[in-house]
C-alpha positions in Angstrom: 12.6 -38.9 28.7 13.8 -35.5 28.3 13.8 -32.8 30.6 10.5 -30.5 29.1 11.5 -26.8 28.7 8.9 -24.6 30.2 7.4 -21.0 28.3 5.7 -18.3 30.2 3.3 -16.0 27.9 5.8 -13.2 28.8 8.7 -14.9 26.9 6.7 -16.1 23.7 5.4 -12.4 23.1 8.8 -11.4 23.4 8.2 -7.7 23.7 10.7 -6.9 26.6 7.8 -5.5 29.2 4.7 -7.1 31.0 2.3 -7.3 28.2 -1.5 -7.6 27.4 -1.6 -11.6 27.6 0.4 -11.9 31.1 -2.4 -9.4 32.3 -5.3 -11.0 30.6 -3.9 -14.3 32.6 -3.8 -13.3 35.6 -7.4 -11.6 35.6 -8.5 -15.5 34.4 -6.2 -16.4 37.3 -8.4 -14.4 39.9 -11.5 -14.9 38.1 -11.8 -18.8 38.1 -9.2 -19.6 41.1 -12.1 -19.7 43.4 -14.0 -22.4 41.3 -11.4 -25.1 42.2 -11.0 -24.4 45.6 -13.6 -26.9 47.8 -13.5 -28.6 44.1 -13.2 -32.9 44.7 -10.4 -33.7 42.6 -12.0 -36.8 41.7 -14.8 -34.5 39.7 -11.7 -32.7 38.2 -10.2 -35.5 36.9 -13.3 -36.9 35.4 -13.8 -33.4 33.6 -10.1 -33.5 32.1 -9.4 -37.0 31.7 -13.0 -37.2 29.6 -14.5 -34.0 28.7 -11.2 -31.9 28.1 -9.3 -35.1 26.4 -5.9 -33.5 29.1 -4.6 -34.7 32.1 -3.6 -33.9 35.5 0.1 -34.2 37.2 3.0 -31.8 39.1 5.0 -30.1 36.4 7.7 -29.2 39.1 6.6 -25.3 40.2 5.9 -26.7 43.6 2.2 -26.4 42.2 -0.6 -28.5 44.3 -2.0 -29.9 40.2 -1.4 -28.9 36.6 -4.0 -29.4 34.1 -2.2 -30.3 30.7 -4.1 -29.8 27.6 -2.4 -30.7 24.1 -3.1 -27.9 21.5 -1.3 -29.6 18.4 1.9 -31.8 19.0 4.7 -30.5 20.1 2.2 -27.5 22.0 0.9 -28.4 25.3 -0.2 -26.2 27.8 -0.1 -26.3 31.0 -2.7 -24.8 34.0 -0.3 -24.8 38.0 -2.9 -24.2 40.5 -1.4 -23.8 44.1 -3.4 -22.2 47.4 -2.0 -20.7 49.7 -5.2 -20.1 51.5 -5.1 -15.6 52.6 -1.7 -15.2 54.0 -0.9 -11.9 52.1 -4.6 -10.2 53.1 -5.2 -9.2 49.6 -8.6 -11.5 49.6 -6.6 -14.2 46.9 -6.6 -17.5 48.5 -5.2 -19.8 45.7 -4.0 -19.0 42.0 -3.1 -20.1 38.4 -0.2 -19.8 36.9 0.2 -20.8 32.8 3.1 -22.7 31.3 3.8 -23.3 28.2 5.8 -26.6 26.7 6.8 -28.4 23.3 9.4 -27.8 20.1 6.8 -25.4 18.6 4.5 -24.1 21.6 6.8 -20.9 20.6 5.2 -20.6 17.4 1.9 -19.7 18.9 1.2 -16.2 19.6 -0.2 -15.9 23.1 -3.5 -14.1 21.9 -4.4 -17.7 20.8 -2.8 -19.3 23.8 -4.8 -17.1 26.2 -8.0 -17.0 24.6 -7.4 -20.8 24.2 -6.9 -21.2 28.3 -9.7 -19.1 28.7 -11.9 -21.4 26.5 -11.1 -23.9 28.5 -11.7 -22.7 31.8 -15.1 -21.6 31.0 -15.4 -25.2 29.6 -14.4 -26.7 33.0 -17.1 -24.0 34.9 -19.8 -25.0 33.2 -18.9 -29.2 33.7 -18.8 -27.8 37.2 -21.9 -26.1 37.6 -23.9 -28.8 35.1 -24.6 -25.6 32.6 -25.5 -25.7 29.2 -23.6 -23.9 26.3 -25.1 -20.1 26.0 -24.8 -20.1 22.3 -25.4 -22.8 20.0 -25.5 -21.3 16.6 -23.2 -24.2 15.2 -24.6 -24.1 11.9 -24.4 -20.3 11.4 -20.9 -18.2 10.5 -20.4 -15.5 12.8 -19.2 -12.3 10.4 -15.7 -13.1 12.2 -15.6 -16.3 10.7 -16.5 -15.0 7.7 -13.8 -12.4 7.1 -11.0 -14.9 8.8 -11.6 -17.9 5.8 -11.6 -15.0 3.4 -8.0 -13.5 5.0 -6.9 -17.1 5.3 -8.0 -18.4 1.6 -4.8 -17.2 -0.4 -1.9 -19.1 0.6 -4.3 -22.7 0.7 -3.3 -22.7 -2.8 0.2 -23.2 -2.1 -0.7 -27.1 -0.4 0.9 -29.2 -2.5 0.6 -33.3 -2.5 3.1 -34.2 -0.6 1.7 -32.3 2.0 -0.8 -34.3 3.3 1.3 -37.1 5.5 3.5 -34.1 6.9 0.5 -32.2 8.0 -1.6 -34.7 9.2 1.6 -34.9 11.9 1.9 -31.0 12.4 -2.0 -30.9 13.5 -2.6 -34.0 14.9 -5.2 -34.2 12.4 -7.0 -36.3 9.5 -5.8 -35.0 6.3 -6.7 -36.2 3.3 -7.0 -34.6 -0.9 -9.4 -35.6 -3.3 -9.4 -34.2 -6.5 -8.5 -30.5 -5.7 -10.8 -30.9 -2.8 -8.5 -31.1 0.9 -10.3 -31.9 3.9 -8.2 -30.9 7.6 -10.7 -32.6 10.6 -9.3 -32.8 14.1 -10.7 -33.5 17.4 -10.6 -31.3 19.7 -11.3 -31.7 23.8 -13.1 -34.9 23.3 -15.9 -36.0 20.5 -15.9 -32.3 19.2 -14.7 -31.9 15.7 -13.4 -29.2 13.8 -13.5 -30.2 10.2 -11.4 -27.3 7.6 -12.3 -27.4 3.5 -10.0 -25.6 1.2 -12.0 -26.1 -2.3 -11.3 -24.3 -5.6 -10.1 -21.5 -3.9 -12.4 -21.3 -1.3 -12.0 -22.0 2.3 -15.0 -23.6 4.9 -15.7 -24.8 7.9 -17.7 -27.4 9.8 -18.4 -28.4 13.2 -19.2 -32.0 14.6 -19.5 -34.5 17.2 -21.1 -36.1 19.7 -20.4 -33.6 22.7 -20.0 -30.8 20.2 -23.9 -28.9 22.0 -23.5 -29.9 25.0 -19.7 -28.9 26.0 -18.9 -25.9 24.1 -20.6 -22.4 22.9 -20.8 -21.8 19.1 -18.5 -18.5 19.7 -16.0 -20.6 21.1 -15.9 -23.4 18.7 -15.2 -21.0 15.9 -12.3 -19.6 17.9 -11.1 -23.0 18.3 -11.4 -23.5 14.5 -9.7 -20.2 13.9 -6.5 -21.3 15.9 -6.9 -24.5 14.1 -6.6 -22.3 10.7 -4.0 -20.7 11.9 -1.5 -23.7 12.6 -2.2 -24.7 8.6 -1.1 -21.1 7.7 2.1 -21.5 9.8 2.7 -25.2 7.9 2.4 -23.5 4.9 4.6 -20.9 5.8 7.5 -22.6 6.8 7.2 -25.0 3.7 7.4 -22.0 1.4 10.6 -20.1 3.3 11.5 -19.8 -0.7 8.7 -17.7 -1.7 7.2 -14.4 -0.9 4.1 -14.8 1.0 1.1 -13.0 1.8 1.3 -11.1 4.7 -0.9 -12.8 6.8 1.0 -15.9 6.7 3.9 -14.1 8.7 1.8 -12.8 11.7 0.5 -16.0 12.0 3.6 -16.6 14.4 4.5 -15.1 17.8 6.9 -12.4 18.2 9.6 -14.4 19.5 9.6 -17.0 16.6 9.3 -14.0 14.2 12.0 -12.4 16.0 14.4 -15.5 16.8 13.8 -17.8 14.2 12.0 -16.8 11.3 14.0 -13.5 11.2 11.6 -11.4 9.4 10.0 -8.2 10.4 7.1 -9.4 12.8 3.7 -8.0 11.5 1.0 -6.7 13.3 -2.4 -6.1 12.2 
């Protein structure tokens, strides 16, 4: 097995200083830190292993436990709690600290990857506490979701048939084309679906399964879906280097892909 190379958020935004997402990591650091801390791991584990759909090991920071969560193949990330109980007075008696790991966990721009982790630690609170999703408007597009499938719509119509194998493997997700309908469903966290329709030039979305109300807010879902969007866009992307694309399909990458690799002007919104 090889030796996994290890991301911080710092590295995959690329931008030379301490940015937004390290600081919007560290306050979900202090913020949920003191959930876990008379926490029995054997609870723990029964969230992750069968709510969450991750796992729990030592990823070699000298952490006491990681939680590992698979985004797509090839992007896992990775949660290193450690306590140290108050030994530098500051009131912090244990903390988080996020890795990142996997040939394209660079891709991702860390606004998904830190809104992701901070999905999922609210996920773990409320298994915790035995609390109920806030919002369960499932059924109902925010005006966000809206005005994402319409930004996202355009470069759908490049998918060609060959496609669907190739993708299926890039998502970790059902793929299928019927007619000129395509279909992208994918489980996420464990018997919650996220189901993507690109038809005659319009995109959709769905959401499904069995633990769908009781495990996760409607708000979050659709964020979910939204990174799940986003992934398709950067598929489509890089199987259309050839062509110029609309401009949303480029900032659909993190700086350090757009800086290293793609070698294009990185776009912000």
């Amino acid at each position: 097995m090889s030796k996994r190379k290890f991301w911080t958020v710092g590295q995959i935004d690329a931008t030379g200083v301490r940015g937004p997402h390290e600081k919007e990591l560290e306050d979900i650091s202090n913020a949920k830190y003191s959930l876990f801390l008379n926490l029995n791991m054997d609870v723990l584990n029964d969230i992750v292993t069968n709510e969450l759909g991750g796992k729990i090991e030592n990823i070699g920071f000298n952490e006491d436990w990681a939680i590992t969560i698979e985004m797509f193949p090839e992007v896992d990330i990775h949660m290193a709690y450690s306590y140290f109980g108050d030994e530098f007075g500051d009131g912090i008696e244990a903390e988080f600290k996020f890795y990142f790991s996997g040939k394209r966990v660079c891709w991702i721009p860390g606004e998904d990857s830190a809104t992701f982790i901070d999905i999922v630690m609210d996920f773990i609170e409320r298994k915790v506490k035995g609390q109920e999703p806030y919002e369960k408007n499932y059924g109902k597009k925010t005006e966000l979701m809206k005005n994402v499938l319409t930004q996202r719509s355009e470069p759908f119509s490049l998918l060609k048939e060959g496609d669907q194998e190739k993708l299926a493997t890039f998502l970790g997700a059902k793929v299928s084309k019927i007619e000129n309908v395509w279909r992208f469903k994918k489980e996420y966290f464990s018997e919650i679906f996220i189901e993507i329709i690109w038809d005659k030039n319009e995109l959709d979305i769905k959401f499904s399964g069995e633990k769908l109300f009781k495990n996760i807010d409607s708000y979050h879902v659709e964020f979910v879906g939204i990174f799940f969007l986003n992934h398709i866009l950067r598929f489509i992307t890089i199987s259309n280097m050839d062509k110029a694309l609309p401009d949303i399909c480029y900032i659909m990458f993190s700086r350090y892909y757009s800086k290293n690799i793609g070698n294009w002007d990185h776009r912000r919104n």
